[in-house]
C-alpha positions in Angstrom: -30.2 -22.0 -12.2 -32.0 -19.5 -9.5 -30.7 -18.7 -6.4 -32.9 -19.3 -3.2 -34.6 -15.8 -1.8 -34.0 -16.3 1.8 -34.9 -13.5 4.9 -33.8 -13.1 8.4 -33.8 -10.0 10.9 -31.9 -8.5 13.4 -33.3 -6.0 16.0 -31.2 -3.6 17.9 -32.4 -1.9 21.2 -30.5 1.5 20.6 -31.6 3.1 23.8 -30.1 0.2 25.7 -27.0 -0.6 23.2 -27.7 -4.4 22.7 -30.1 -7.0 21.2 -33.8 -6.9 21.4 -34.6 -10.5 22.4 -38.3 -11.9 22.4 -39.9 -9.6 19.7 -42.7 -11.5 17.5 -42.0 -10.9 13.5 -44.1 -11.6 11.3 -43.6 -12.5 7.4 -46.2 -11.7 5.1 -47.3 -10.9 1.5 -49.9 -8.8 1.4 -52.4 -10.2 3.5 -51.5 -13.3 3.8 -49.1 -14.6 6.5 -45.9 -16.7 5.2 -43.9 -17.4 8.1 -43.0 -15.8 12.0 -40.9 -16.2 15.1 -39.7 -14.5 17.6 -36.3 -12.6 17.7 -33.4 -14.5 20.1 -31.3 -13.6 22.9 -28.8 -12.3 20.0 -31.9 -10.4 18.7 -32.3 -12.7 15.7 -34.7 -14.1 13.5 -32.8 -16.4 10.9 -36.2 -17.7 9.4 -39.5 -17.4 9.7 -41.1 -21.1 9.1 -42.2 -20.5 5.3 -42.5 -23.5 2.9 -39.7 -23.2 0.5 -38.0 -20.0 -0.4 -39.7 -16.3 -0.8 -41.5 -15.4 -3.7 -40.1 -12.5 -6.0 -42.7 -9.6 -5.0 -43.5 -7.3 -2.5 -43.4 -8.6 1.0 -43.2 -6.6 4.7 -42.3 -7.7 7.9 -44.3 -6.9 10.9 -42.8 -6.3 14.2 -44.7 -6.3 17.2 -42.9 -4.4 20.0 -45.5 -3.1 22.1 -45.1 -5.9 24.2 -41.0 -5.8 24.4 -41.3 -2.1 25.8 -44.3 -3.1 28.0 -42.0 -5.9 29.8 -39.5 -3.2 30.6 -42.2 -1.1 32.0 -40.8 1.7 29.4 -43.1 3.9 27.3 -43.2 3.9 23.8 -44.7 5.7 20.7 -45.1 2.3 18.6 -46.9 -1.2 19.3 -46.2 -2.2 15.9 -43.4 -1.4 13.1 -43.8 -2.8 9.6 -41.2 -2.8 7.0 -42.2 -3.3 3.6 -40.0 -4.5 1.0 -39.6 -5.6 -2.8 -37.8 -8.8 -3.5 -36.4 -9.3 -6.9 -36.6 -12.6 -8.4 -33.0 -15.0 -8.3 -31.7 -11.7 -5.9 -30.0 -14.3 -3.0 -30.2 -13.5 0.9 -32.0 -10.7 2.6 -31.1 -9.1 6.0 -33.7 -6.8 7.2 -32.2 -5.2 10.5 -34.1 -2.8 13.0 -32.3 -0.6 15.3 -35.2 0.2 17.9 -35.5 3.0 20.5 -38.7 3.9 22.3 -39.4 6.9 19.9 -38.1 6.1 16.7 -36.4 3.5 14.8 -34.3 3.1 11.2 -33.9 -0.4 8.9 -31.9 -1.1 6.0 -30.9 -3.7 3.9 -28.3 -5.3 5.3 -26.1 -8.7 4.0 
């Protein structure tokens, strides 16, 4: 039996020390849009709306903070971040976290 790929995100404003609430992600594979939402007041995006589970493949996630700093009325070096990623087929859960600052920013895979 193969285990379910699932994906959610959690985005971290560094600078200010808590969650980054109201940040658009989007899912895709290659071109193609799977899924998106929009992080919550815990900075969260536990799923993105796709039909069924992920694929096995490459896949990226898109966040579009231009509009987070802009609401703060803070400058920024990025509008957009994308984080691309491999899946491997039966490989479970997938936590993709971003800790954001205005300048710079770091992801891993988390659990």
């Amino acid at each position: 039996m193969s285990t379910a790929i699932t994906l959610s995100t959690h985005v971290l404003d560094t600078a200010l020390g808590r969650p980054a609430a109201g940040i658009r992600v989007r899912l895709l594979r290659g071109s193609e849009t799977l899924g998106s939402g929009v992080t919550d007041a815990d900075g969260r995006v536990k799923e993105f709306g796709a039909k069924g589970a992920l694929a096995a493949g490459s896949h990226a996630l898109v966040f579009e903070v231009g509009e987070y700093f802009g609401k703060s009325k803070r400058d920024a070096f990025y509008r957009e971040i994308t984080v691309a990623f491999e899946v491997a087929p039966g490989s479970g859960h997938h936590h993709v976290p971003l800790l954001l600052s205005p300048f710079g920013y770091s992801t891993y895979r988390g659990s």
